[in-house]
N, C-alpha and C positions, 0 to 999 in steps of 0.2 A: 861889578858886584857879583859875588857868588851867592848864588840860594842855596842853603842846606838842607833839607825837608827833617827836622827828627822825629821819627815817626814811631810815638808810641803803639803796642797793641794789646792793652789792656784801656781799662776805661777810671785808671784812678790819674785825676789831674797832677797830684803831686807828686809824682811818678815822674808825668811827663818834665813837670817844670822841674824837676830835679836834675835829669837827664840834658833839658835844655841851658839850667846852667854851666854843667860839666863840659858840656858842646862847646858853650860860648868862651870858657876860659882858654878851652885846646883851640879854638878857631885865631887863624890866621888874619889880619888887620882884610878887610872885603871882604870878609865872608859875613854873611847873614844868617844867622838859623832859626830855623822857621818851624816851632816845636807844633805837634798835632798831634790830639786822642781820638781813635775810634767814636764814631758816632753808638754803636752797639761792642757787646763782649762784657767778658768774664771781667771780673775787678779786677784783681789778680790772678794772675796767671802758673798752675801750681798742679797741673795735671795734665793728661796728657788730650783729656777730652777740653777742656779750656784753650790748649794750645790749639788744637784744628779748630776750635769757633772762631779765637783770635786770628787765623789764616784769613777766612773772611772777611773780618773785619779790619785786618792790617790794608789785604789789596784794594777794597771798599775806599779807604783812606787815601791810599795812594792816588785810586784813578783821579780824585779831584784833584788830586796837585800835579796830576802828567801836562807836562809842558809848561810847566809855570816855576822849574823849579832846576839846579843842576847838578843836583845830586840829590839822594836820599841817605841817611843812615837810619836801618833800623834799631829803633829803642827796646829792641826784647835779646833777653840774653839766651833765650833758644832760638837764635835768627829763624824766628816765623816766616813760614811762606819767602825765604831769602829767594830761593832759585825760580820760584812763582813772579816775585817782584822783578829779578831782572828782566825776566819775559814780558811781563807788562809794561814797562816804565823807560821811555827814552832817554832815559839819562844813568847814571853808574847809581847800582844800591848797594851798599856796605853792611853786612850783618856787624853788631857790635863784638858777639865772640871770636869770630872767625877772624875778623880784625888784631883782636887783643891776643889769640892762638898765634897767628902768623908775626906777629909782632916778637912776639916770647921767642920766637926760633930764631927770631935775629941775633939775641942775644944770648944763647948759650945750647948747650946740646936739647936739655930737656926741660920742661917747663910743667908745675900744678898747676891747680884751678880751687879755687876754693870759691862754696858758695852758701847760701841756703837752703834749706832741706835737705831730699834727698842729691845723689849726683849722677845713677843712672841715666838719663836723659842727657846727662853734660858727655857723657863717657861715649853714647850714641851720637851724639852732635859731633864730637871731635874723633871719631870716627869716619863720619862721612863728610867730613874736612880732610881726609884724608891725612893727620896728624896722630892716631894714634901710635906711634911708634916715639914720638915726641915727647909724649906725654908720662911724666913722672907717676903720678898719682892726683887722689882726687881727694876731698874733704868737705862735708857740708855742717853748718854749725846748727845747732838749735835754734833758730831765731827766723823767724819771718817776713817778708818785705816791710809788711805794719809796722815791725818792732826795729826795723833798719827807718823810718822815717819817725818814729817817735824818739827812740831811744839811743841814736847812733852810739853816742861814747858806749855803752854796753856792747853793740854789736861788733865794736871796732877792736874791742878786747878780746872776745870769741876769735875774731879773724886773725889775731898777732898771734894767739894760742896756735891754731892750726899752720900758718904760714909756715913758722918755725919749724912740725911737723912735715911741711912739705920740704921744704930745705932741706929737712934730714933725712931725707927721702933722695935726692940727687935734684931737686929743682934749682935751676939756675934764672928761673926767673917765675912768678907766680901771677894769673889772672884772677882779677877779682870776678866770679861770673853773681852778672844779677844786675837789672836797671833800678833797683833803689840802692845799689851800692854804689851807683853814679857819683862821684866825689871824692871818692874814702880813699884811692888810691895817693893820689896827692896828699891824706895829710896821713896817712900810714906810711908813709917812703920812709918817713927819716930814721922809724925805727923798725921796719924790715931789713933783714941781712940780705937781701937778694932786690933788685927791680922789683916792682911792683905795678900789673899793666891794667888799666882803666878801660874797659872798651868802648866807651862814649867816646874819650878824647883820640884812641887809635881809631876808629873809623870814622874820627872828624877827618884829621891827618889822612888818612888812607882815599878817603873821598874828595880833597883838596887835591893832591896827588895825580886823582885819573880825571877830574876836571881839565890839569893842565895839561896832563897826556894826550887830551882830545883825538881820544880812541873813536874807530867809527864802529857805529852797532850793531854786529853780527847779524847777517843776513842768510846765516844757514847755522846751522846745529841745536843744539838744544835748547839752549836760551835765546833763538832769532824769534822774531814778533808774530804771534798771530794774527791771523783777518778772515774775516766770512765768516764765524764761526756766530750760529743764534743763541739764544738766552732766554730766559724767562725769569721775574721775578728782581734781576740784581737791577740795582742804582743805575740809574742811566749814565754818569760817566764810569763806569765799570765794563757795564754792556753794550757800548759806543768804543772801547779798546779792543775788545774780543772782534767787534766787527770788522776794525781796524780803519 
């Protein structure tokens, strides 16, 4: 049995469990996923000061399931604290963008993103993915995570509107970016003219993947493990990692 950790970092349940169904459908027959909301943080997540609280509270999250789990994929579509998580976490974490970005270049020269709000921050993130050369353009529709778990068929019509746009743009393949738009990829395929990539289900995939690669865990550069390091104030499985 494989453990999937999906690891919300906001604090709206249905978020998660949204996220955790999209998982379950891309997961392969042994894999288990094992969906988890911050104990603290921002509802949603829609700034850039909510994003560094969620950094917190995503590792917080994590450190309880270190060693209990064999894989993580994060549940936020600004992979929060991604490069923090692999530092902490003895097993492969998968940001869900970065995923669904690397995915897209599988399948054609250059690839959008559409999401909601704004999409600076997307344009920044796939950036230091080192993918902006990939990168067609960007679009974000009026509609907010809220209005993506109340309203879907509305928001799903905003997102064919833009798509299109981005296709006519030179995308050869388009990301949905946003963990309440966990889902939408599958049943907007049939009438997108291009791929359509879900980063839930790519970084189930992508995290099945380096399971079976059973890569061992770098023990020098950037993302090798901390130890010795004191603390104050965090969760005790949090500040029991740093200690190492």
């Amino acid at each position: 049995m494989m453990r999937i950790l999906v690891a919300n970092a906001n604090t709206t349940d249905a978020i998660t469990e949204l996220c955790a169904a999209a998982a379950r459908a891309a997961a392969a027959p042994g894999s288990e996923i094992i969906p988890a909301t911050p104990r603290f943080g921002a509802a949603v997540i829609s700034s850039r000061l909510e994003n560094a609280i969620a950094g917190h509270a995503l590792l917080d999250l994590l450190a309880g399931h270190a060693g209990q789990v064999e894989a993580v994929v994060l549940a936020v579509s600004l992979d929060t604290a991604l490069d923090a998580a692999r530092q902490l976490m003895p097993c492969p974490v998968v940001g869900m963008t970065e995923a669904a970005c690397l995915t897209a270049c599988l399948l054609g020269g250059r690839f959008g993103l559409v999401t909601m709000g704004g999409v600076e921050t997307y344009r920044e993130l796939i950036g230091r993915h080192g993918l902006a050369a990939r990168l067609s353009g960007l679009r974000g529709i009026a509609a907010t995570p809220q209005d993506a778990l109340r309203d879907p068929p509305a928001v799903e019509a905003m997102l064919l509107q833009e798509i299109d746009s981005l296709v006519a743009e030179g995308a050869d393949a388009v990301v949905l970016g946003g963990a309440a738009l966990a889902g939408m990829a599958a049943r907007l395929g049939p009438r997108a003219p291009v791929p359509l990539l879900d980063g839930i289900a790519c970084a189930v995939k992508q995290a099945e993947a380096l399971v079976a690669l059973n890569l061992p865990r770098p023990r020098a550069g950037s993302v090798a493990p901390v130890a010795g390091r004191d603390s104050k104030g965090l969760s005790p499985a949090l500040a029991a990692l740093l200690r190492g």
